[in-house]
N, C-alpha and C positions, 0 to 999 in steps of 0.2 A: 519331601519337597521334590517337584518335578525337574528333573535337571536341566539346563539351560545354559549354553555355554557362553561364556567372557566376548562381547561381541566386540569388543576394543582392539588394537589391533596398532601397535606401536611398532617402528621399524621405520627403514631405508626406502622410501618411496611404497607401501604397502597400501594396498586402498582401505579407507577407512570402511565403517559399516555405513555411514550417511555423509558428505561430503556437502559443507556448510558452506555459505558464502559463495564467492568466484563469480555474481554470477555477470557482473561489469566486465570481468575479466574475457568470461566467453563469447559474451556478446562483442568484444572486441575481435575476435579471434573469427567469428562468422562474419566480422565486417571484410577481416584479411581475404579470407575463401571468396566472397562476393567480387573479387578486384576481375575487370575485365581484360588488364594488362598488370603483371605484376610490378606495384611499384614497390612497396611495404612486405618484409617479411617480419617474423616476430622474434624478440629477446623477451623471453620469461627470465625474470632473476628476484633474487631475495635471500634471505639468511638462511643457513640451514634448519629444517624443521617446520618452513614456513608453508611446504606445501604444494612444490614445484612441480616434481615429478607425478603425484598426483592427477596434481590439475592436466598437465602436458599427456595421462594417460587418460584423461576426463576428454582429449579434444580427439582421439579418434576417433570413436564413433560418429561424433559427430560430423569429421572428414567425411568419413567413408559413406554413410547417409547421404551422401551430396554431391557421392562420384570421386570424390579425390584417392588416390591410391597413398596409401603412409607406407612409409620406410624410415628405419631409425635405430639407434642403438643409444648406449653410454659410449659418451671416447673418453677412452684413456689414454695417460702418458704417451703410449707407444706410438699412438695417431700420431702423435709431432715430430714423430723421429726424421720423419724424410717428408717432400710432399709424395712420392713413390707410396708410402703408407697410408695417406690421406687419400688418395685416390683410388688402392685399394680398398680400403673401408668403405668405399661408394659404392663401387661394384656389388662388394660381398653382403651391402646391406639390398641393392637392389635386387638380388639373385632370386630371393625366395617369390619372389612377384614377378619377374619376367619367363621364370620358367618354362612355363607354360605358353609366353610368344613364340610363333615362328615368322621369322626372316629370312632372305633371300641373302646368302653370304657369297655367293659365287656362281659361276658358270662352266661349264664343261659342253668342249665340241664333240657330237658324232663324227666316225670313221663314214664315210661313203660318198660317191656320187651327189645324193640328197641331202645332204649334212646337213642337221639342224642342229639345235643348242640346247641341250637340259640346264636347268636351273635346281642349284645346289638350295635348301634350305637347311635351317638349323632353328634348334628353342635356342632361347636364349639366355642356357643355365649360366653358372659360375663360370664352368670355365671357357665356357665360348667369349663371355663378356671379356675375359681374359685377354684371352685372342684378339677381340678386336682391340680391345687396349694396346696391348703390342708392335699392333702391325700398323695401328694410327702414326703419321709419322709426325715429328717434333719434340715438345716439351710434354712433361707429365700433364702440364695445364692443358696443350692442344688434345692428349690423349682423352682425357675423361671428360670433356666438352665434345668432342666426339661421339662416345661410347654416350652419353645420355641422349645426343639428340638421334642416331638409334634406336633406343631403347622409348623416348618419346614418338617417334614415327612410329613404329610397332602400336603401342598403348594406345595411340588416337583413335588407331582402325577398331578398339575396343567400342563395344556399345555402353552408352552412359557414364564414360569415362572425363574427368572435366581438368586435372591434370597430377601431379605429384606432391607430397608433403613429405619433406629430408626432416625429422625432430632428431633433435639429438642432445641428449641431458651432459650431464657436466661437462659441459663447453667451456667451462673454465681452463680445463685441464690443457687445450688445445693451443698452444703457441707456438711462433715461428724460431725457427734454430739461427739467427745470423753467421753466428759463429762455426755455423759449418753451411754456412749459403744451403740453406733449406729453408723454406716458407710456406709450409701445411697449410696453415692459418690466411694470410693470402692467397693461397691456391682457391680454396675452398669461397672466400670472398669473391673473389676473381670469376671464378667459375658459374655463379650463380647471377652474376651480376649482369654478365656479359649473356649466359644463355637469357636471360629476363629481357634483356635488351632487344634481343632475334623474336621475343614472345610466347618462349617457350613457358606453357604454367607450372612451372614448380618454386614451390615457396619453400624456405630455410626458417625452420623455430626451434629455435636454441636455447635451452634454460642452462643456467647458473648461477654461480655467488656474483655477489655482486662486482666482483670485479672482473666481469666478463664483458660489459659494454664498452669501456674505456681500452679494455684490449683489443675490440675488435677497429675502434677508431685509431689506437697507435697504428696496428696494423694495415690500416687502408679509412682514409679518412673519408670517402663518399661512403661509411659504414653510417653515419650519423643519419644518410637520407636514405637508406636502403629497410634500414629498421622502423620497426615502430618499439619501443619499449616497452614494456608492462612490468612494476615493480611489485610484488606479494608483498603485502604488509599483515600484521595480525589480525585476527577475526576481531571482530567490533563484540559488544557482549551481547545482543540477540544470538548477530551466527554463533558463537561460542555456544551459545544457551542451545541453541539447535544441536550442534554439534553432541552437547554433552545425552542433554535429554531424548533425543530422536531413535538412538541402537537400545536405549532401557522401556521404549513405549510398546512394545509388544506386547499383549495381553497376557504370554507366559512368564514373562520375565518377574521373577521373585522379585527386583529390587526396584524402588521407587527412592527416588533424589527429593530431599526436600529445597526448597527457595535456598535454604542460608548453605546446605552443600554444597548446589550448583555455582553460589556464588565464590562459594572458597576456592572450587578446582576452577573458576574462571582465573580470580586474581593468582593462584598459585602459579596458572599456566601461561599468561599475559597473553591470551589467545592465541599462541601458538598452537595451530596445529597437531604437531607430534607430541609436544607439552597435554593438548588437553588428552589424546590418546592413552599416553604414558599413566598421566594419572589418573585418569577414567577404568583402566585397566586393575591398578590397584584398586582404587575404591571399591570396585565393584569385588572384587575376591575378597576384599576384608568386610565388605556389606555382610557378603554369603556369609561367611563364617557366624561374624556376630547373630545374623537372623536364625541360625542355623543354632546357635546356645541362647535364644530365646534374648539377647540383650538388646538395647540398642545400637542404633548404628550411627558412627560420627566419623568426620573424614580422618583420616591417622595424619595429619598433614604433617607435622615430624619428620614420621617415620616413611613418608613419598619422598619428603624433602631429601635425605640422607639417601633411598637408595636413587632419587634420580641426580644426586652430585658424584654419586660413584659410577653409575653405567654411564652419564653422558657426558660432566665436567671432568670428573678427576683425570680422565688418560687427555685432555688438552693442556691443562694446568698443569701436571705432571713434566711437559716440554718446559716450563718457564721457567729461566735460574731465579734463583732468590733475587737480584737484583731486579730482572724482568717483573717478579710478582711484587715487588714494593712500587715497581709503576706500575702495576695495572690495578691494586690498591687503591692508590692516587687519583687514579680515572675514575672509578668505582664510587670514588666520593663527589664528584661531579654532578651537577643536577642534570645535563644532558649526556650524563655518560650511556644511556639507552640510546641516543640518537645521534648524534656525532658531538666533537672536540676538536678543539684544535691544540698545537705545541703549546701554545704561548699560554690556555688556560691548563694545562697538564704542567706547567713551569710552575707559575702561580699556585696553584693547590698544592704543589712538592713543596714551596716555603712554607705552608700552614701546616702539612702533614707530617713532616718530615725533618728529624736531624739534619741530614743531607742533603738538601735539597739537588734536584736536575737541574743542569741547563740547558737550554736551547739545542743545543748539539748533539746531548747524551741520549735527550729524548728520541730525537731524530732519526738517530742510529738506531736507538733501542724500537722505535714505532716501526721499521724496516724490519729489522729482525724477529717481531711480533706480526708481523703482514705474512713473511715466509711459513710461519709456525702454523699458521689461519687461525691466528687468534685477534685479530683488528686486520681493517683494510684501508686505502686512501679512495674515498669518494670522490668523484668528477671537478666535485668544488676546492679542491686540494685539503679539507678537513677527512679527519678519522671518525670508524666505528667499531664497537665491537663485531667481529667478523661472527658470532656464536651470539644468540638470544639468552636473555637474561643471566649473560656473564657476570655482571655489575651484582643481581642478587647475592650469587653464586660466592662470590669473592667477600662479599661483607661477612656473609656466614661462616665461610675461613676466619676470617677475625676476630669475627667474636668467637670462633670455635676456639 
């Protein structure tokens, strides 16, 4: 047999081999690019697996076909430490794209009689942006509101340039310090808000967990009208069906899915994304084999199950004391425990399930303490969810295990 390799492709933001669905989502996102004064920028969010960073590396191209210049990273932890470090992160992500500008940083007088004036230039690598950061006078806020609408004069004088796009993926991660009077998170609100207001085009999309929207309105409440949302939800079962079957239709590809496989690794994966990857990836290497001893081939759905509770549940559930995991149990047995809960029916189900039941209070605490772990979160509407896709499976199969 011709070899053919695993076209699946499971992992931390990794692009699929065919990229199913979105396509509401992108046409939302060319509606943003269209704006003739920026009033909307974009919050991508959703559960882990559901296909964030993907999609947010699906919309380059699309930028940059259009003139927008992208810049962007992951933030981490350390962004929040100062706004000093949020500002640097602006710079260092701009660097690789302004490089190549020159700007007029100074002036120097001739000696003589005639004296005229040379004109200093400079590009505008890392560490010139540096520089002008520094010598900008005021708050870290006035410096890097400074340093970009430089760096915006510069890029105008580009041909076919139509303005800038900041993406930056777990934006979750990104909050303000009070406690040591530091406000990254504001800074960075503040910053875009204000150059947007002067008319400067550069737009801010920001994916992450779902508890990034409600953060960015603690932190500065014109956040509500600055965003537009987009929430990722699971593939419907066509996209799924796409998904699954689309990377096996190549004409070399050994292995062919029948109707009732596709439909197992649909319900196995509840169209999650990563979910259908994960077990797409298996299938396909246990198809090879079986095809390869001449037997048939059937999904090992077991045996996906078991190792996808070890590579992706068990190191979250592993945070939970026992006490912790008799409530999330509890939740587990909920008809909406896929989409949100509230205390008072997590109280109620603990008198049915439970010697012991919780109260009001205990749960409280303990839903708190499950929100830090990112195993549940508190949604807008003051009900919970699970923070991880198909937890609720996950945890019955502990039980019955």
């Amino acid at each position: 047999m011709a070899e053919f390799s695993n076209p699946f492709r499971p992992g931390a933001g990794h692009q699929p081999p065919y990229l199913a669905g979105r396509h509401a989502e992108r046409e939302e996102f060319l509606r943003l690019l269209g704006q003739s004064t920026i009033l909307e920028n974009m919050v991508l969010t959703g559960l882990r697996g559901v296909g964030k960073t993907v999609l947010l590396d699906s919309f380059k191209p699309l930028a940059t076909s259009l003139g927008w210049v992208w810049v962007g990273t992951d933030l981490s932890e350390s962004t929040s430490i100062s706004e000093h470090n949020m500002a640097i992160r602006i710079c260092t992500d701009l660097s690789p794209v302004t490089s190549s500008l020159v700007v007029e940083t100074g002036e120097v007088r001739r000696v003589g009689f005639d004296a005229d004036t040379d004109r200093i230039s400079s590009t505008l690598t890392y560490q010139v942006l540096i520089e002008i950061y520094k010598h900008i006078p005021g708050l870290s806020l006035d410096k890097i509101k400074g340093v970009l609408e430089i760096v915006w004069r510069a890029l105008s004088k580009e041909q076919h340039v139509r303005g800038i796009i900041f993406a930056y993926d777990e934006a979750q991660n990104l909050t303000d310090q009070s406690e040591k009077d530091q406000f990254p998170l504001s800074l960075l609100l503040d910053c875009f808000q204000s150059l947007q207001r002067k008319g400067l085009p550069l737009i801010l999309v920001l994916t992450g967990l779902p508890t990034l929207f409600p953060k960015l309105v603690e932190a500065r409440t014109f956040s509500e009208r600055m965003f537009r949302v987009v929430s990722l939800q699971s593939l419907n079962k066509s996209e799924s069906e796409e998904a699954i079957r689309k990377p096996v239709e190549d004409a070399e590809c050994p292995v062919r899915l029948s109707d009732n496989s596709v439909n197992t690794i649909i319900n196995m994966s509840g169209g999650y994304p990563y979910f259908i990857q994960f077990i797409c990836r298996e299938v396909y290497d246990a198809f090879i084999q079986r095809i390869d001893k001449g037997k048939r081939a059937l999904v090992p759905a077991a045996e996906i199950e078991q190792k996808l509770d070890i590579d992706f549940f068990a190191g979250r559930w592993a945070r939970a004391s026992d006490r912790q995991r008799a409530l999330l149990f509890v939740i587990s047995r909920l008809e909406s425990c896929d989409d949100e809960f509230t205390v008072q029916e997590v109280v109620e189900e603990s008198k049915r399930a439970l010697d012991k039941p919780f109260s009001s209070s205990h749960v409280n605490q303990m839903l708190v303490a499950l929100a830090s772990q990112g195993l549940v979160y508190k949604n807008r509407h003051g009900k919970y969810s699970f923070a991880v896709p198909l937890l609720g499976q996950f945890i019955s199969r502990q039980e019955q295990g």
